[in-house]
Backbone as CSV, one residue per row, in Angstrom:
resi,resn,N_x,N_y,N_z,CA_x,CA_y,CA_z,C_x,C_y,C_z
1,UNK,-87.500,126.492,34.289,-88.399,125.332,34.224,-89.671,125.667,33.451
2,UNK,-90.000,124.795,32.525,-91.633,124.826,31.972,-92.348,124.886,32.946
3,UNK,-93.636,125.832,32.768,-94.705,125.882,33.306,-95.464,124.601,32.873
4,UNK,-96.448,124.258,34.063,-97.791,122.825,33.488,-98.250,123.611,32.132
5,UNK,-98.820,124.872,32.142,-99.045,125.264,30.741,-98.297,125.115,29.361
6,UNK,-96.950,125.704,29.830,-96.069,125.058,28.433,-95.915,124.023,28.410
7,UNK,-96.093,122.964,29.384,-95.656,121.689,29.497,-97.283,120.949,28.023
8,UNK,-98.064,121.396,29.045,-99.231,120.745,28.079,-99.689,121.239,27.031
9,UNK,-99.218,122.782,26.318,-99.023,122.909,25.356,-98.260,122.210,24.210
10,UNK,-97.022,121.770,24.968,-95.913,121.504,24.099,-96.829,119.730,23.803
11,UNK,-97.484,118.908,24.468,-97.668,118.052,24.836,-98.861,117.790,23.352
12,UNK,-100.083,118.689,23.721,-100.497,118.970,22.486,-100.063,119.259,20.900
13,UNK,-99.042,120.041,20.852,-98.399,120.168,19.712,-97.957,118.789,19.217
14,UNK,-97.114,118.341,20.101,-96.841,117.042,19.439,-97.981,115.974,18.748
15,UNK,-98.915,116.204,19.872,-99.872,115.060,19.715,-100.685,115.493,18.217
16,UNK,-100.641,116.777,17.950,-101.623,117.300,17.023,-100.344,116.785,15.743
17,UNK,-99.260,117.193,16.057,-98.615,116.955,14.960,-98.124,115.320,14.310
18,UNK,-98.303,114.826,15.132,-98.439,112.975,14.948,-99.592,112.910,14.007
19,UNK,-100.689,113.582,15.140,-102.134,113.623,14.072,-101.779,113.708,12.547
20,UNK,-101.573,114.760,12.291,-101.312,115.558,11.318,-100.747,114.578,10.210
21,UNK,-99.790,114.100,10.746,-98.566,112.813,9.620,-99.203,111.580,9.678
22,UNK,-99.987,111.428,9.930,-100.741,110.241,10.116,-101.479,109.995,9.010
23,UNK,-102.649,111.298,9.444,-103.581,111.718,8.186,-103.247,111.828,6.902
24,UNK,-101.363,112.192,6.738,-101.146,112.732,5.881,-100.890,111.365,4.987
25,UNK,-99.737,110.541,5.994,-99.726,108.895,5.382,-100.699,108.111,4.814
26,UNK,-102.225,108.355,5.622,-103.039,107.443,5.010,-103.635,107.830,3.814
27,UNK,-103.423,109.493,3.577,-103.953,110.166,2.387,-103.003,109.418,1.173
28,UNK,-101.732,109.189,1.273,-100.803,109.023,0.238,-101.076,107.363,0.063
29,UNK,-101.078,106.773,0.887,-101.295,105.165,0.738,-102.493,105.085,0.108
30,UNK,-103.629,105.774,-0.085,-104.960,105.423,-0.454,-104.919,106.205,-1.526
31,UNK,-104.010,107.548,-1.786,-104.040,107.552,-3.597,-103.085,106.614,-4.534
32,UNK,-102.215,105.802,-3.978,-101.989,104.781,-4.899,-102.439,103.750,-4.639
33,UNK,-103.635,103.317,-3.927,-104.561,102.349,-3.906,-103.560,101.471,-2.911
34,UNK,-103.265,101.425,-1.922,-102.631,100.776,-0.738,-103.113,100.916,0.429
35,UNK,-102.848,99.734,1.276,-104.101,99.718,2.676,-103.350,100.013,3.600
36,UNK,-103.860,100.665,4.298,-103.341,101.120,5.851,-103.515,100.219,6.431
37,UNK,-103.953,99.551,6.908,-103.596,98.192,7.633,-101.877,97.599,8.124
38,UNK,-101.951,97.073,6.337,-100.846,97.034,5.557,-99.717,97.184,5.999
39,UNK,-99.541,98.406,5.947,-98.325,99.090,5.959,-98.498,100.392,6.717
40,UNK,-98.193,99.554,8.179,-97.794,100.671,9.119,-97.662,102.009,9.684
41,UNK,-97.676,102.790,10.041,-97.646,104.497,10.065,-95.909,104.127,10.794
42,UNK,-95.603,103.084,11.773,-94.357,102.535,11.913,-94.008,101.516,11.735
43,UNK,-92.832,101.240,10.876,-92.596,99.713,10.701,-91.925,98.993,11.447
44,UNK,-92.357,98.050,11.874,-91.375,96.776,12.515,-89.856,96.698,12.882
45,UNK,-89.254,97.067,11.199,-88.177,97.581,11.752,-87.554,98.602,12.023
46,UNK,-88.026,99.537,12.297,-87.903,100.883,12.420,-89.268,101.782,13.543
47,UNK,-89.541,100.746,14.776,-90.592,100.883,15.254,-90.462,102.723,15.690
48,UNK,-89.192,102.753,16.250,-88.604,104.412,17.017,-88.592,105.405,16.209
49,UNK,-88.696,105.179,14.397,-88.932,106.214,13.362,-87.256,106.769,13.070
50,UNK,-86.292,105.844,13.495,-85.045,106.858,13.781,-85.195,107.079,12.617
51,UNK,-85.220,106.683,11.245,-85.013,107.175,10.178,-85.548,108.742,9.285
52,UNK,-86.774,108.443,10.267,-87.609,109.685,9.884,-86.883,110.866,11.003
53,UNK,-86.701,110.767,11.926,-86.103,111.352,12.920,-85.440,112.098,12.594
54,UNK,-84.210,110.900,12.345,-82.896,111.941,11.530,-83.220,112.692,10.192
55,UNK,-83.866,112.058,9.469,-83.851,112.637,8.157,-84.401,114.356,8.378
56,UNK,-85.669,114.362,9.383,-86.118,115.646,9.829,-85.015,116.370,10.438
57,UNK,-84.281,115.643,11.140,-82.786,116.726,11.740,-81.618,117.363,11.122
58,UNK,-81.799,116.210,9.915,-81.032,117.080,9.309,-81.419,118.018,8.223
59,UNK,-82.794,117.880,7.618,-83.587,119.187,7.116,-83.381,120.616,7.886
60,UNK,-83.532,120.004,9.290,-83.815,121.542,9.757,-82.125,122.168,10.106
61,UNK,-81.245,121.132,10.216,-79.729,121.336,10.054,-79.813,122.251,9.005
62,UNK,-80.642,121.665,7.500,-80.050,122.554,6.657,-80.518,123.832,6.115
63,UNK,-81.685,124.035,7.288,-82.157,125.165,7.238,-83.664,125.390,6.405
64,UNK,-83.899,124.124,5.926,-85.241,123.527,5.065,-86.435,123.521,6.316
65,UNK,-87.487,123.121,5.186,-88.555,123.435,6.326,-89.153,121.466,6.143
66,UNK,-89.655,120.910,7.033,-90.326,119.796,7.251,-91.596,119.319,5.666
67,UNK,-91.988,120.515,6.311,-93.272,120.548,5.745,-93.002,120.286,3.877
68,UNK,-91.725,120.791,3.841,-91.954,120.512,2.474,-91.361,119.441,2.040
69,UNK,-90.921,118.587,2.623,-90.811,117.007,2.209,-92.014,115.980,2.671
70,UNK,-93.165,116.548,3.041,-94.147,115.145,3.717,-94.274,114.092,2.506
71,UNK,-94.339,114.109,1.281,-94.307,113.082,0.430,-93.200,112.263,0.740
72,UNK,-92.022,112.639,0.629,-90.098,112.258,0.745,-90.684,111.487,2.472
73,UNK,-90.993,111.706,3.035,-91.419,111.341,4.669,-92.407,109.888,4.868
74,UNK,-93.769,109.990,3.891,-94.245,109.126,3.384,-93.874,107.986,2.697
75,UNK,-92.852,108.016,1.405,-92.130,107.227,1.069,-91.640,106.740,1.681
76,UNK,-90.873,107.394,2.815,-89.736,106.168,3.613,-90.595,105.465,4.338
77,UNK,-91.502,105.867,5.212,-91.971,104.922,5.954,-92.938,103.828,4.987
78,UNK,-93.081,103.619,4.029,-93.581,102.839,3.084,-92.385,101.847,2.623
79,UNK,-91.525,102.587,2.431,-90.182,101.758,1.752,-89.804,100.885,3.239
80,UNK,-89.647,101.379,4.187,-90.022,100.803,5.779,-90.465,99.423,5.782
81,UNK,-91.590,99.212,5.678,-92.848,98.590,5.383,-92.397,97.283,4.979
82,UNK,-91.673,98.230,3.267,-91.574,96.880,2.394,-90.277,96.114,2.827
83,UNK,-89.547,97.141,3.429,-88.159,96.060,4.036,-88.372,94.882,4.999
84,UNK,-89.712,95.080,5.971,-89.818,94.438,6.370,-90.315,93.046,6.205
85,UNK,-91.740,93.248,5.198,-92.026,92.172,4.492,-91.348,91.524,3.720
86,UNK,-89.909,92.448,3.340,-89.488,91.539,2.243,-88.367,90.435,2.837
87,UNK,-87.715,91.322,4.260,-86.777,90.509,5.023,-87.571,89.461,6.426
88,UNK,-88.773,89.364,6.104,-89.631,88.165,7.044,-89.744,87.636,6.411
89,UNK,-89.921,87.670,4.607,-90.786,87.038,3.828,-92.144,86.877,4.163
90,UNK,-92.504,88.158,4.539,-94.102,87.854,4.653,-95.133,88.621,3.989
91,UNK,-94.958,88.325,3.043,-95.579,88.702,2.018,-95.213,88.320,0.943
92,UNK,-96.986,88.087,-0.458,-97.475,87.386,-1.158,-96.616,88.015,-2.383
93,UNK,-96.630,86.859,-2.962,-94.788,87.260,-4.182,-95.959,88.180,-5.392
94,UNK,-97.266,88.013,-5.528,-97.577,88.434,-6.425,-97.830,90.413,-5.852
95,UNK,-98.313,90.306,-4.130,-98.290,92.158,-3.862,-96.912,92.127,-3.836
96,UNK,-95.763,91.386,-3.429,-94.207,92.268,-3.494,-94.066,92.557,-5.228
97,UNK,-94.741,92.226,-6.088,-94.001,92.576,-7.572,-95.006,94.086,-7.676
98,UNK,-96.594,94.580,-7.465,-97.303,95.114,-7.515,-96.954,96.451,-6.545
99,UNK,-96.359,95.918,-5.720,-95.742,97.023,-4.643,-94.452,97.368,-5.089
100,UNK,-93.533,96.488,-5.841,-92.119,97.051,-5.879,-92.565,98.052,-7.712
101,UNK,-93.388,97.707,-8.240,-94.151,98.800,-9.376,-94.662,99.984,-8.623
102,UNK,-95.321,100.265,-7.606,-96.021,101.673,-7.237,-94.872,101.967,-6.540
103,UNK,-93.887,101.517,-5.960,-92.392,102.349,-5.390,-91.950,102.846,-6.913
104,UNK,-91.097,102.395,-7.738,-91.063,102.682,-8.697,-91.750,103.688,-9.164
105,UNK,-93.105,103.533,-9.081,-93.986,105.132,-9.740,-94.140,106.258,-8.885
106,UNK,-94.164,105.797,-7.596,-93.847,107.144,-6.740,-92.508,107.478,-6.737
107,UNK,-91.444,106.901,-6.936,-90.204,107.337,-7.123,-90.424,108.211,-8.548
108,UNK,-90.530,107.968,-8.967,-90.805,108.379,-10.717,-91.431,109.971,-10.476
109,UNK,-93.077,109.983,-9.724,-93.420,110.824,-9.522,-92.935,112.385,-9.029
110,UNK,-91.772,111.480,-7.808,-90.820,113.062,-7.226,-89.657,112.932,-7.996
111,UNK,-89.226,112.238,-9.525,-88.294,112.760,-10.431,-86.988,112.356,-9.387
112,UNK,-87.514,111.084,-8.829,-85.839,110.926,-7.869,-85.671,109.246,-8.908
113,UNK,-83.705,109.176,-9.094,-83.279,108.433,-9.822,-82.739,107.553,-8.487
114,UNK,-82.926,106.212,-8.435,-82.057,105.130,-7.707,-80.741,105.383,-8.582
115,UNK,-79.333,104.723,-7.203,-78.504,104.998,-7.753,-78.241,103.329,-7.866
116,UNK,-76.683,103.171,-8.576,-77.062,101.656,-8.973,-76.054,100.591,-8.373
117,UNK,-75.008,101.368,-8.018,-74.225,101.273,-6.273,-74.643,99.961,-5.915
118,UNK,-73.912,99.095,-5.602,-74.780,98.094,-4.537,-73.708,98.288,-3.348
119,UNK,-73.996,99.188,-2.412,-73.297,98.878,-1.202,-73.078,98.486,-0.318
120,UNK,-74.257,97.618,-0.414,-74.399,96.300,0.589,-73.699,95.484,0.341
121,UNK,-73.523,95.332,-1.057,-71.883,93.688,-1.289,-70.667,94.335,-0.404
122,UNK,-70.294,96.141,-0.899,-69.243,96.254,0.148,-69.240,95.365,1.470
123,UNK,-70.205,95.702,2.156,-70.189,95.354,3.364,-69.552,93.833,3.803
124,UNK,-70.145,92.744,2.840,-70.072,91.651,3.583,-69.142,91.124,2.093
125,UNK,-68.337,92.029,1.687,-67.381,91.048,0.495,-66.009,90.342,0.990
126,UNK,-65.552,91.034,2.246,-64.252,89.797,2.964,-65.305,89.160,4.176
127,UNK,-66.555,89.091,4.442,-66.781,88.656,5.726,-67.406,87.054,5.135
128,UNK,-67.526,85.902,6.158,-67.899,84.768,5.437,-69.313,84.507,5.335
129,UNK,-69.788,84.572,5.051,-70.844,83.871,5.298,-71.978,82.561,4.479
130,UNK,-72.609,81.828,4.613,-73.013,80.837,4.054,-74.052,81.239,2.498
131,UNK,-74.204,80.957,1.641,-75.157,81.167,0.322,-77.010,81.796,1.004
132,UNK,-76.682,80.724,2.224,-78.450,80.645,2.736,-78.275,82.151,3.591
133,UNK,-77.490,82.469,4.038,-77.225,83.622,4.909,-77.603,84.824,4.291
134,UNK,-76.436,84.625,3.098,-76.451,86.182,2.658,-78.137,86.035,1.921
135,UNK,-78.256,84.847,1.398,-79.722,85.494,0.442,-80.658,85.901,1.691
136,UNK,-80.779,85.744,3.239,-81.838,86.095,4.273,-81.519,87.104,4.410
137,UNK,-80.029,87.550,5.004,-79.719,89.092,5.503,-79.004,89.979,5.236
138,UNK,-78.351,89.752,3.391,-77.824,90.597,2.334,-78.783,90.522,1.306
139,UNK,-79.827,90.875,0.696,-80.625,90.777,-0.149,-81.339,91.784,-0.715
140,UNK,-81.108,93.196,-0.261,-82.510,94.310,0.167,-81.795,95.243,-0.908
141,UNK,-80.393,95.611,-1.200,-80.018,96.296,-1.719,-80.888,97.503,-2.411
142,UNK,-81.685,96.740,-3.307,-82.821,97.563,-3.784,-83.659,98.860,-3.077
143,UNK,-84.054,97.962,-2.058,-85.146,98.339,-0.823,-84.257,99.540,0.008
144,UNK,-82.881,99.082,0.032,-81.614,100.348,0.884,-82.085,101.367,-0.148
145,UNK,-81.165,100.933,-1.413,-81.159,102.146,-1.921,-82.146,103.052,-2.544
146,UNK,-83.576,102.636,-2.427,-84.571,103.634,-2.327,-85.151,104.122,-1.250
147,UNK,-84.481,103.729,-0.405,-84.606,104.646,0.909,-83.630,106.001,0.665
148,UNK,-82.349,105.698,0.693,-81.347,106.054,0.561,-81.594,107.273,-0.629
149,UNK,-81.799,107.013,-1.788,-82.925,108.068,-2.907,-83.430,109.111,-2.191
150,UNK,-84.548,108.972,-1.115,-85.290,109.252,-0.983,-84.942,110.306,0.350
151,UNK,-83.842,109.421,1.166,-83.821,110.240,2.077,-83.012,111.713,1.622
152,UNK,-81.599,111.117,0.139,-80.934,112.403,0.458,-80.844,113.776,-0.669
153,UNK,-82.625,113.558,-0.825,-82.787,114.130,-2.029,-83.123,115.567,-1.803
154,UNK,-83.427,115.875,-0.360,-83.808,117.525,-0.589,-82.002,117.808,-0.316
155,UNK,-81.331,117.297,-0.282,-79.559,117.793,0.369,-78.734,117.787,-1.356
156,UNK,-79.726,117.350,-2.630,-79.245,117.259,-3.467,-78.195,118.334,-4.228
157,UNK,-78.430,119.779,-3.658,-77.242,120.640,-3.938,-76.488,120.715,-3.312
158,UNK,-76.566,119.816,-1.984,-75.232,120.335,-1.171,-74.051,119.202,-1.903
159,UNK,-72.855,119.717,-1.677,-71.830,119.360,-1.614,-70.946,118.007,-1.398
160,UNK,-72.047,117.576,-0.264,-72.044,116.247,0.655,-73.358,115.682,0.473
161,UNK,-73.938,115.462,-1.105,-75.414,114.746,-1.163,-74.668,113.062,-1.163
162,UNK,-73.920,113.037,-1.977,-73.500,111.576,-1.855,-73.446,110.550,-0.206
163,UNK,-72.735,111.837,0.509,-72.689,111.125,1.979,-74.088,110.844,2.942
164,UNK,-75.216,112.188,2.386,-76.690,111.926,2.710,-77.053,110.954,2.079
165,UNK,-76.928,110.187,0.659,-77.155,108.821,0.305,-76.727,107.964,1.149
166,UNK,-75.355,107.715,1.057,-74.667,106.601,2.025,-75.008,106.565,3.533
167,UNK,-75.359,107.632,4.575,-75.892,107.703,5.638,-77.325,107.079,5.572
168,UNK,-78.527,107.662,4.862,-79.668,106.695,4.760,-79.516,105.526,4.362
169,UNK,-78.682,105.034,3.368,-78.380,103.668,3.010,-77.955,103.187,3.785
170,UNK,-76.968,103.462,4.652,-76.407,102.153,5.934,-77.258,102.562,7.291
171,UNK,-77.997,103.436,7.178,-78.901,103.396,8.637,-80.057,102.232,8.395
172,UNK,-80.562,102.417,7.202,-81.631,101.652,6.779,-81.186,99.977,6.670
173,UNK,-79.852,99.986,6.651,-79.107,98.162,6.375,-79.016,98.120,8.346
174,UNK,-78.681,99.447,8.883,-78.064,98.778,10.066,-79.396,98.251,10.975
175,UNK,-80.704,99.137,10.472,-82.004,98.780,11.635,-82.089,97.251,11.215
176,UNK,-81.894,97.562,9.760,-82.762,95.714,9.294,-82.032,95.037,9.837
177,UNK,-80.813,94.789,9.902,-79.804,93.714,10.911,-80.068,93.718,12.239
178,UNK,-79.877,95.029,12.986,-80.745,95.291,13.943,-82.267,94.546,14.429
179,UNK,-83.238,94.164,13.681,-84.072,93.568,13.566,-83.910,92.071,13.921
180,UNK,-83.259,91.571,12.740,-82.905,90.501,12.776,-82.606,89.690,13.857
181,UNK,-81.635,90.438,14.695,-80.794,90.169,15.173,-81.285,89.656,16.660
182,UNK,-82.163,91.182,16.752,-83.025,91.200,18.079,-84.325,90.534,18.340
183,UNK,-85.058,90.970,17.208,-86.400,90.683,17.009,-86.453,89.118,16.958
184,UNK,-85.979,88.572,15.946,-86.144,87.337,14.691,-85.140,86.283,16.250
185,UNK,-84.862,87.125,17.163,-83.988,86.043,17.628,-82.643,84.944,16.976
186,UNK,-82.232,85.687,15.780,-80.764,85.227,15.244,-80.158,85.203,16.123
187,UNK,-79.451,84.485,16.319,-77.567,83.718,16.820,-77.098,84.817,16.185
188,UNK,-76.746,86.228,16.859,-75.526,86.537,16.238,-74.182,86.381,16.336
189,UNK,-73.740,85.698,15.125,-72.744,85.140,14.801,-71.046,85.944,14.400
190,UNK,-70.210,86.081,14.335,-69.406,87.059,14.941,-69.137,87.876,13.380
191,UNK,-69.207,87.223,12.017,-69.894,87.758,10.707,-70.536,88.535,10.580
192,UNK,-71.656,88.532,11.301,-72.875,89.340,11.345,-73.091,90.655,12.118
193,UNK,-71.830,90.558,13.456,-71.715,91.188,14.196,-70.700,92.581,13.847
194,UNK,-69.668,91.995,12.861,-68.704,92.364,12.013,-69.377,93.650,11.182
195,UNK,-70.206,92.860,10.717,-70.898,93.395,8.842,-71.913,94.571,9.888
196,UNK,-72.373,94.357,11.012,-72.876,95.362,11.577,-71.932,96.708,12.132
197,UNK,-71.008,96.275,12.625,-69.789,97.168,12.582,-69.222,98.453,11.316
198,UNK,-69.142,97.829,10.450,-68.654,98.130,9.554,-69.757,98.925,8.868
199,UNK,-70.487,98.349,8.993,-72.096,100.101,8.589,-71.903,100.844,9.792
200,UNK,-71.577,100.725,11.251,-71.512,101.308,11.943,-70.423,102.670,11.649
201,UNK,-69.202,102.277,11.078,-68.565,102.543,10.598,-68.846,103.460,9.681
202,UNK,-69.131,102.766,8.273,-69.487,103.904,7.363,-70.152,104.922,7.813
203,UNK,-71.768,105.142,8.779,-72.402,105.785,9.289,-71.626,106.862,9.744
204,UNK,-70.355,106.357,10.706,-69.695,107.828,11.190,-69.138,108.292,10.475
205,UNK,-68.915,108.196,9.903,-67.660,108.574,8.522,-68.705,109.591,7.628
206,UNK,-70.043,109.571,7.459,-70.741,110.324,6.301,-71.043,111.227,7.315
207,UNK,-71.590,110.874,8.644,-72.149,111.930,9.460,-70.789,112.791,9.530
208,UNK,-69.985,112.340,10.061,-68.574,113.378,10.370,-68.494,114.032,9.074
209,UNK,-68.739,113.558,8.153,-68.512,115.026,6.536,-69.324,115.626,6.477
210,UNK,-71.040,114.932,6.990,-72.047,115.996,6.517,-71.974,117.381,7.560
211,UNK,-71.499,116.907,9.119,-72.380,117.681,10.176,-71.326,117.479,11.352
212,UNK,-70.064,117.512,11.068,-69.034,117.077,12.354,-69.410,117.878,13.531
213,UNK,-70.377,119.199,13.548,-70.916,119.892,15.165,-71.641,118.832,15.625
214,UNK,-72.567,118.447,15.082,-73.599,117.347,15.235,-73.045,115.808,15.521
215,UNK,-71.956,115.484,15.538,-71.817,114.202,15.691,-72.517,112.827,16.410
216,UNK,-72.059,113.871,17.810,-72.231,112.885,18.617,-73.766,112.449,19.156
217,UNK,-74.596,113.868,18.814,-76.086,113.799,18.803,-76.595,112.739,17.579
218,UNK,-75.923,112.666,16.221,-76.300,111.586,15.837,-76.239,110.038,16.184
219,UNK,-74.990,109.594,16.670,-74.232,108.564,17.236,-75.532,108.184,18.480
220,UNK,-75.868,108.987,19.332,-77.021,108.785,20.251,-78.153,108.730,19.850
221,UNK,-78.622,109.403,18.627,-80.334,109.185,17.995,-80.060,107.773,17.952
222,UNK,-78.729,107.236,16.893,-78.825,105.912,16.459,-78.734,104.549,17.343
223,UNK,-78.248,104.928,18.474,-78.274,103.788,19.315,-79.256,104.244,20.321
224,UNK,-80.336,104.937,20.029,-81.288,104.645,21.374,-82.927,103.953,20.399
């Protein structure tokens, strides 16, 4: 059993290290002239960070150190941000064109290429759904796959970087539905419920190639 000492050590560490990424976020938002306000330290849809979570688990899976992705860490929770505003529509069409330019230049900056994939049509190309539907809750493609960039770019020599793309890409489609679904109070409709499946799906399928020891610890990050 922990001692109260290790207990409130360990307690501190964390807290210092939240500190730490915090400071570090608002440093990066305010050198490309962006407000903390704004855009979250957590986003809306992604209030639990699973994305950042995992992405850190599987760094240290691969034997990498944290510390040297805090930019790659920053980005996502920014790209976060913009998924959300862009799937509430809440936000002003002239900052989504001004914001989808400084993603672009910070992408640019860490020399990471979007891929051009749309694997979000996979998802919902036999499922039905109405014109008004898909443009609300198939639309982001973009917004996935610079997450997706971003998340599986330090894994870029491994073997299985493609499946670290496709894993950030359908975690990042499954929260936003997720969102939707819960948050936004949607009717989910048995389409929707489907097209959530089926990222569910892909998800195990990349984790089982990247990390089959790890499985089932992922399967539980993602549903809690």
């Amino acid at each position: 059993m922990k001692t109260i000492l290790q207990k409130f050590n360990l307690i501190y560490f964390k807290t210092n290290y939240v500190k730490k990424r915090r400071r570090a976020y608002k440093t990066f938002l305010g050198s490309y002239m962006l407000e903390t306000k704004q855009f979250n330290y957590a986003s809306e849809v992604d209030k639990k960070n699973i994305l950042l979570k995992n992405f850190n688990f599987l760094i240290r899976l691969n034997g990498q150190k944290e510390d040297e992705y805090i930019d790659h860490m920053n980005v996502i929770r920014l790209l976060s941000s913009e998924l959300f505003y862009l799937s509430t529509n809440n936000i002003d069409a002239e900052v989504a064109i001004q914001l989808d330019e400084t993603v672009a230049d910070i992408l640019n900056n860490l020399n990471l290429i979007s891929v051009s994939e749309n694997l979000e049509a996979e998802i919902i190309r036999d499922l039905k759904f109405t014109p008004e539907e898909r443009l609300q809750y198939f639309d982001y493609n973009k917004v996935y796959s610079n997450i997706a960039t971003t998340f599986s770019a330090p894994f870029i020599q491994s073997s299985h970087f493609y499946s670290y793309y496709v894993y950030g890409y359908y975690l990042s489609m499954f929260l936003n539905l997720h969102y939707f679904a819960n948050k936004e109070l949607v009717l989910e409709k048995n389409s929707l419920f489907l097209a959530k499946l089926k990222i569910q799906n892909k998800m195990i399928d990349a984790i089982r190639t990247i990390t089959p020891e790890e499985f089932n610890t992922f399967i539980l990050r993602t549903n809690t």
